[in-house]
N, C-alpha and C positions, 0 to 999 in steps of 0.2 A: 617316491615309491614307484617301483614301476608294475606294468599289470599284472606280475605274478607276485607280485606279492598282498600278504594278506596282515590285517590288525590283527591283534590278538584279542582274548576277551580277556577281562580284567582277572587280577590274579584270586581277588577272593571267589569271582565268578565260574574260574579253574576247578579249583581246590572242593568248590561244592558240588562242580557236573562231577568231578572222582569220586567223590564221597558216598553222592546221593546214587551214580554208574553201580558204583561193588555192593553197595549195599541192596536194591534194590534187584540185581540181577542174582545177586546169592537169594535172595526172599523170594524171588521167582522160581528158582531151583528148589529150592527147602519145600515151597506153598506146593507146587504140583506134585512134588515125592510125594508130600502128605495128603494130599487128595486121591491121590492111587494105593495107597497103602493099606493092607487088609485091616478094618477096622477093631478084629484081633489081635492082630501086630501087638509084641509087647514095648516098642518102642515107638508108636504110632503117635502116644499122649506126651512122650518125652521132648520133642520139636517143639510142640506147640508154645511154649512160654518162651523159648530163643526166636521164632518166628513174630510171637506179638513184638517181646523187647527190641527186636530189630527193626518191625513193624514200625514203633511210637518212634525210633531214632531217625527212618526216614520220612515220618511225619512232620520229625524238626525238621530237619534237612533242606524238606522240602518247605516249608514254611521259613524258613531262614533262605532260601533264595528267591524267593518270589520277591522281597524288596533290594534285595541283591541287583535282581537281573532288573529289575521298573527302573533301581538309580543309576544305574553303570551302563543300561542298554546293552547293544548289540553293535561289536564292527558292523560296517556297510558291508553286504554282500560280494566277493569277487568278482570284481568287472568281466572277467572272461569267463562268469557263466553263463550259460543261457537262460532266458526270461522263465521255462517251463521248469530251470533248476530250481532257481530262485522262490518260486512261487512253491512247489513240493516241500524244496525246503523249509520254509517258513511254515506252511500245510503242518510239515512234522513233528515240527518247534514244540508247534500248539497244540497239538494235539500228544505229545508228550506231557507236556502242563498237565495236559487236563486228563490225562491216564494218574499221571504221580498223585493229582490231588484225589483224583477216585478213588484208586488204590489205597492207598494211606489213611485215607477219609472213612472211605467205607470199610476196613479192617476195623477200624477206630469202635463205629458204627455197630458193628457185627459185637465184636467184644461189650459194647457197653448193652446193648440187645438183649444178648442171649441170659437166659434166665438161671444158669446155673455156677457164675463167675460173678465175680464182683470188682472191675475197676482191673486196672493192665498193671500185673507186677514186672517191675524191671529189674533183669538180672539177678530179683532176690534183695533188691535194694529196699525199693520204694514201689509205692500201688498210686497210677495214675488214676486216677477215679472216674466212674460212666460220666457219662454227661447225658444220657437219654432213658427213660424207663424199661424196665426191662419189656421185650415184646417177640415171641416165636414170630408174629405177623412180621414187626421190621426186621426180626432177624434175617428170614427170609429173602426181605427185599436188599438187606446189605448183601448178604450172601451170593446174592445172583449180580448186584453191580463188581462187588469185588471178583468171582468167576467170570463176568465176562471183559474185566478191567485186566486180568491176569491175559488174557489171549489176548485182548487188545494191543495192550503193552509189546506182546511177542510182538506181534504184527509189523506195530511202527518204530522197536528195536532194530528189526530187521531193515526196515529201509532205512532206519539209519544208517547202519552202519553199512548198508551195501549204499549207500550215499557217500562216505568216508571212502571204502575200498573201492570205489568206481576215482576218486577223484586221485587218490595214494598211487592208485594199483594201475591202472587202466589209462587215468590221462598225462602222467607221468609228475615225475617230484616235484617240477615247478607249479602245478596246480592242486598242491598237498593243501585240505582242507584242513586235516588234524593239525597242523600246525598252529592252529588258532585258538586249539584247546589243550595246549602244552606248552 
């Protein structure tokens, strides 16, 4: 291998950053329409059961690659990054983790909380059931983790992917990081 070239990550390990990527960036899109939405709006309450449903699916998601990614790890880092790359990046990794699982978690949270729903229907199918008592108090506090878990997320979104297009765009094809996750 020579120094432009880079591992791939494992193909189940692909197939979950896609999955857990569109889903979670469409939930992001939907969550903040709905948080700006006049709460008049006659379509305001209509979101909300596609947003949980989508919600619990990147729950799994994300729970189904957390032993993905522990067994399969991580290619080694590009020998032709810089130490300051390296380090960010890895920064971003984790702190991704730990956005998806607040995110997810705390939506979970918020739903089993609040005092006027019972248990997360999906699709119309099936009703995942609370797992905490109801409480305006912890609603509140999911609510504010999941609000500030939604900007968060933007946040180190963004470096990521200006991580990706610095390395695509900027340092040219031979030091294509996407290549690792495709």
């Amino acid at each position: 291998m020579n120094q432009f070239e880079t591992e791939k990550y494992t193909l189940p390990l692909r197939v979950l950053h896609w999955l857990t990527a569109v889903t979670i960036m469409a939930l992001l899109v939907v969550g903040f329409y709905m948080a700006d939405i006049d709460p008049d709006a006659p379509n305001k309450y209509e979101l909300y059961p596609l947003h949980k449903s989508f919600g619990m699916v990147a729950l799994l998601l994300v729970m189904l690659r957390l032993p993905v990614r522990f067994k399969s790890g991580a290619p080694a880092p590009a020998s032709w990054l810089e130490n300051w790359e390296k380090q960010l990046s890895h920064l971003v990794h984790v702190l991704l983790y730990v956005a998806m699982l607040t995110m997810t978690w705390s939506g979970f949270l918020m739903n089993s909380t609040f005092p006027y729903v019972n248990g997360v229907e999906i699709f119309g199918m099936f009703t995942v059931p609370d797992i905490t008592p109801k409480s305006e108090y912890w609603n509140g506090i999911a609510h504010t983790f999941h609000s500030v878990g939604a900007w968060s997320f933007v946040v180190l979104l963004a470096l990521h992917l200006g991580g990706v297009f610095k390395h695509r765009v900027l340092d040219g094809k031979e030091k294509d990081v996407l290549r690792r996750m495709i």
